[in-house]
ZATI-504285 format. One record per residue: x, y, z of N, C-alpha, C in turn. Coordinates in Angstrom, 2 decimals. Example, Ala and Ser with C-alpha at 12.3 -4.5 7.8 and 13.67 -1.06 7.14 Angstrom:
<atoms>
{{13.19; -5.69; 7.80}; {12.30; -4.50; 7.80}; {13.20; -3.30; 7.80}},
{{12.85; -2.25; 7.08}; {13.67; -1.06; 7.14}; {12.90; 0.03; 7.87}},
</atoms>
This chain:
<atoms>
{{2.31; -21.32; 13.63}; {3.44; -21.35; 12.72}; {3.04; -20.61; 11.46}},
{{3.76; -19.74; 10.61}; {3.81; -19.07; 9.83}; {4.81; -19.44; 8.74}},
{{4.60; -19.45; 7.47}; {5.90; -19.25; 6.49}; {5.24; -18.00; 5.83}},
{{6.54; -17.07; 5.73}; {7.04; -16.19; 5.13}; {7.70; -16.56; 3.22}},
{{7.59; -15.98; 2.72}; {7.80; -15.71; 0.77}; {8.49; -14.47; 1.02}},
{{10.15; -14.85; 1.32}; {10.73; -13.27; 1.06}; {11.67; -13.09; -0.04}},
{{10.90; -13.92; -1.00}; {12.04; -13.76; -2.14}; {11.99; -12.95; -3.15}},
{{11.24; -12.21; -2.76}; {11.10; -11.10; -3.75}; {11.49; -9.50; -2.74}},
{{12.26; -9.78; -1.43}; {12.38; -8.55; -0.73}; {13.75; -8.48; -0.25}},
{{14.44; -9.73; -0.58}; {15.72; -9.18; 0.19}; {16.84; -10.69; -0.51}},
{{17.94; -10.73; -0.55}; {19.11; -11.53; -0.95}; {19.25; -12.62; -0.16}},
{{19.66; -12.51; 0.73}; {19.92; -13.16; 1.74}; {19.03; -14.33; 2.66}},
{{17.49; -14.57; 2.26}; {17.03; -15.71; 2.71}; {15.46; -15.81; 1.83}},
{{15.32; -16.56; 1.75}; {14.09; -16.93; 0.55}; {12.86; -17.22; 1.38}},
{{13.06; -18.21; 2.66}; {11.90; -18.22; 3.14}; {12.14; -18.40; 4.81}},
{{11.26; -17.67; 5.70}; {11.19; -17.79; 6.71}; {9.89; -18.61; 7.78}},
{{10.59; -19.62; 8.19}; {9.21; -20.12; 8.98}; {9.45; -19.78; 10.47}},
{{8.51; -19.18; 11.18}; {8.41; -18.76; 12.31}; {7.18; -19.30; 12.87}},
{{7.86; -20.19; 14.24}; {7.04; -21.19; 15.19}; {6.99; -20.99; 16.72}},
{{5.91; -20.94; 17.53}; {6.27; -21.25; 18.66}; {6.18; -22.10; 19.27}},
{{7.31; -22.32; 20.73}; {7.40; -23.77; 21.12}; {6.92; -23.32; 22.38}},
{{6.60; -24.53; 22.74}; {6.11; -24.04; 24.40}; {6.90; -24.27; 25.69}},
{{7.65; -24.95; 25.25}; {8.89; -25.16; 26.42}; {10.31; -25.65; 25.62}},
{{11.28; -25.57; 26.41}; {12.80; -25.57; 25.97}; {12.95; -27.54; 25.27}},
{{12.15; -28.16; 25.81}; {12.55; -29.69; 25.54}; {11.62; -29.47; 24.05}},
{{10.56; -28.96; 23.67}; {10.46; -29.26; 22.45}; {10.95; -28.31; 21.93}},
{{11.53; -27.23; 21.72}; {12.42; -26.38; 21.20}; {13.88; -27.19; 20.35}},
{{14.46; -28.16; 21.67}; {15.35; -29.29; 21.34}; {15.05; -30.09; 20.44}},
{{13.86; -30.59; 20.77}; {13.31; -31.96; 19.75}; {12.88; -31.53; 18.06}},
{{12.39; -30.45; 17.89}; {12.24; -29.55; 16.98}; {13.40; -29.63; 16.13}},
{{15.17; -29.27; 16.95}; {15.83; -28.88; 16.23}; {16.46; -30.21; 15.93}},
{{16.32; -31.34; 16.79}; {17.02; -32.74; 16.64}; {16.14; -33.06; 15.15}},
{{14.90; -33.16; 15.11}; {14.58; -33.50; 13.80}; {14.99; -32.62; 12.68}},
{{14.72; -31.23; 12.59}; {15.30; -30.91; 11.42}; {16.85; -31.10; 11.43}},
{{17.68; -31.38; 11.96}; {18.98; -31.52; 11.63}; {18.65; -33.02; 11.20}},
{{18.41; -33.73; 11.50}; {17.51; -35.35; 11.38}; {17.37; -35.31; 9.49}},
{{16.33; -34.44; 9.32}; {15.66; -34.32; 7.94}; {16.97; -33.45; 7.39}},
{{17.63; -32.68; 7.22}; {18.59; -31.53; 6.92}; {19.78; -32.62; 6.18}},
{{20.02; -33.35; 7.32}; {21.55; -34.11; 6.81}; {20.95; -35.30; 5.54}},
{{19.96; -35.87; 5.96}; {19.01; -36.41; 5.01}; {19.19; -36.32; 3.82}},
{{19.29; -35.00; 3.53}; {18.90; -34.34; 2.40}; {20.80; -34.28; 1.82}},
{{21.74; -34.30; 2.37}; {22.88; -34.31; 2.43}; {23.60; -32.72; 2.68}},
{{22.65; -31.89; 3.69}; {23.35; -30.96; 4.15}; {23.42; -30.40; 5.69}},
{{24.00; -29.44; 6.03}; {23.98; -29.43; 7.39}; {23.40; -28.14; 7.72}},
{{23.02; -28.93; 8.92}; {21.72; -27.63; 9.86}; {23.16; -26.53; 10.18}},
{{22.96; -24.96; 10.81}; {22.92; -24.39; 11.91}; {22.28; -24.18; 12.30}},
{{22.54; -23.69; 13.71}; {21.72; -22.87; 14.45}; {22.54; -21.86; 15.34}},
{{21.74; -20.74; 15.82}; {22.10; -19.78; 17.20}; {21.57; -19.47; 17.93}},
{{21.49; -19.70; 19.15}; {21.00; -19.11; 20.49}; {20.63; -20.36; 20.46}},
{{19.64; -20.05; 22.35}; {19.28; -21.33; 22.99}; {18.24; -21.10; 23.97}},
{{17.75; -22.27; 23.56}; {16.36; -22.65; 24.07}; {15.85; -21.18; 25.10}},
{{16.92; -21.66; 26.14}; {16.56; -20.77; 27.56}; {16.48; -19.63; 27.00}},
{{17.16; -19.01; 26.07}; {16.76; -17.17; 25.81}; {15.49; -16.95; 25.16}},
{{14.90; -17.90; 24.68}; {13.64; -17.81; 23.96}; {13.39; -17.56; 22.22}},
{{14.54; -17.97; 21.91}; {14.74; -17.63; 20.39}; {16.27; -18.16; 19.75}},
{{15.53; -19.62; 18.90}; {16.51; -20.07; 18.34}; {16.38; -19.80; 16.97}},
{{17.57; -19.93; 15.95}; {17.81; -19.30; 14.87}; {18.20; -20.63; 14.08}},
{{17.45; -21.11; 13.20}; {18.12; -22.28; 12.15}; {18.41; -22.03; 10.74}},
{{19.20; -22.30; 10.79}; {19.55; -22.10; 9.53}; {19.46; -23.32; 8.76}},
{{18.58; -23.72; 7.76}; {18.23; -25.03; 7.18}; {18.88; -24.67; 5.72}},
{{19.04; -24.29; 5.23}; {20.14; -24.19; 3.83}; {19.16; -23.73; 3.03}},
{{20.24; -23.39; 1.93}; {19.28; -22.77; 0.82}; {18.05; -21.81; 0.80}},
{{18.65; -21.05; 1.88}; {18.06; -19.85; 2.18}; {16.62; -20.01; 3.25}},
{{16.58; -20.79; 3.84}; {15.44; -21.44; 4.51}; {16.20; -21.34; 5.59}},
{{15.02; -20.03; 6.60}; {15.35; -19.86; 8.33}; {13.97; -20.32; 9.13}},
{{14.40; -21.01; 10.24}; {13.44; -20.98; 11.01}; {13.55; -20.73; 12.40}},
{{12.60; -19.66; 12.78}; {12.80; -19.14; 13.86}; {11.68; -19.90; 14.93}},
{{12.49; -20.11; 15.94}; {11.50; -20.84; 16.99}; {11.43; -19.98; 18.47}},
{{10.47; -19.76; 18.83}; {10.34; -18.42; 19.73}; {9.69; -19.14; 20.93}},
{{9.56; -18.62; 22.15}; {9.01; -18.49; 23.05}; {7.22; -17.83; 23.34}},
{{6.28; -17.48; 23.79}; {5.53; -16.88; 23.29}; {5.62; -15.77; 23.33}},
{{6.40; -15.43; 24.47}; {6.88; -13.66; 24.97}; {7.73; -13.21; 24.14}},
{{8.72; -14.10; 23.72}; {10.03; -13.55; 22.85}; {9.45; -13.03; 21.06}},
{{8.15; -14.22; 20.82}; {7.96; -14.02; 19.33}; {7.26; -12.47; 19.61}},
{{6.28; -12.27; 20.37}; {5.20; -11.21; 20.63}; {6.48; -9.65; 20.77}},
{{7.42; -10.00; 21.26}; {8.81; -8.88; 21.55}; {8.98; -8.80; 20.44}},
{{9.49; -9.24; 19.37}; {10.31; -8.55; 18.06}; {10.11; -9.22; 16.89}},
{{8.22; -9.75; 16.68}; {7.59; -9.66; 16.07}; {7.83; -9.43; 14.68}},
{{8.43; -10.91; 14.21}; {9.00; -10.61; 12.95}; {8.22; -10.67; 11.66}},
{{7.00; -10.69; 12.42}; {5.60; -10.92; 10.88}; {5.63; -9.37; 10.90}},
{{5.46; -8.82; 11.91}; {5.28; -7.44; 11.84}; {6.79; -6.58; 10.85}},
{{7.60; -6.98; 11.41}; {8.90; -6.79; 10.90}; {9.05; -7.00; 9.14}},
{{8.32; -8.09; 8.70}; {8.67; -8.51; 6.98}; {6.94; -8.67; 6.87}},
{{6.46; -7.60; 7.35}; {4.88; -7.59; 6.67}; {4.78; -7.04; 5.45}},
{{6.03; -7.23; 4.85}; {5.53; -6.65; 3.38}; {5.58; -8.43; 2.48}},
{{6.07; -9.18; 2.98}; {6.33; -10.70; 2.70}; {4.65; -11.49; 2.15}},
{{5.18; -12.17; 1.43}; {3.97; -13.01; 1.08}; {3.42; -13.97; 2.03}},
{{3.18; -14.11; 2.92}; {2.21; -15.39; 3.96}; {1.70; -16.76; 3.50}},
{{2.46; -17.71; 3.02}; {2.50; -19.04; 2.38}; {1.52; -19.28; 2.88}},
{{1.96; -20.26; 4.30}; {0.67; -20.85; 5.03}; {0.92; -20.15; 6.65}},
{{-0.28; -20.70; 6.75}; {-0.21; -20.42; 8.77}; {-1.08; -21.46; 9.39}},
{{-0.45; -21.98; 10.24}; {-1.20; -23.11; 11.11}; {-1.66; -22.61; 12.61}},
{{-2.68; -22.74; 13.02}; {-2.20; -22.44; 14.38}; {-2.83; -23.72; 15.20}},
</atoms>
């Protein structure tokens, strides 16, 4: 897992965390908690796409995305590579 600092590169989203899941049921469980923690907070999750394509899209508010990938799908369109001009908060692996 990675967070991204893109607030100094673009309008439209402040920080990006990009994770991979290893199968479609924790992909689900992933998104059941942050909508879990999200409404919490008194706002609401989106999201787009699904599990099975290998790349879901959340939208957690206030400019906070998190992308949850497959391992094939993150390695395909490689979005560290993509906003490598971004600051690299933390990284877990």
């Amino acid at each position: 897992m990675v967070l991204l600092d893109l607030t100094q590169l673009n309008a439209f989203a402040e920080y990006f965390v990009i994770a991979t899941v290893d199968n479609i049921r924790q992909a689900r469980a992933i998104v059941d908690l942050l909508t879990m923690k999200v409404n919490e907070l008194g706002s609401h999750l989106q999201y787009e796409g699904d599990p099975e394509s290998g790349w879901l899209l959340v939208d957690a508010g206030q400019g906070v995305f998190v992308h949850l990938f497959s391992l094939e799908t993150r390695a395909y369109y490689n979005l560290e590579g993509l906003w490598g001009r971004a600051q690299e908060v933390v990284r877990i692996q």
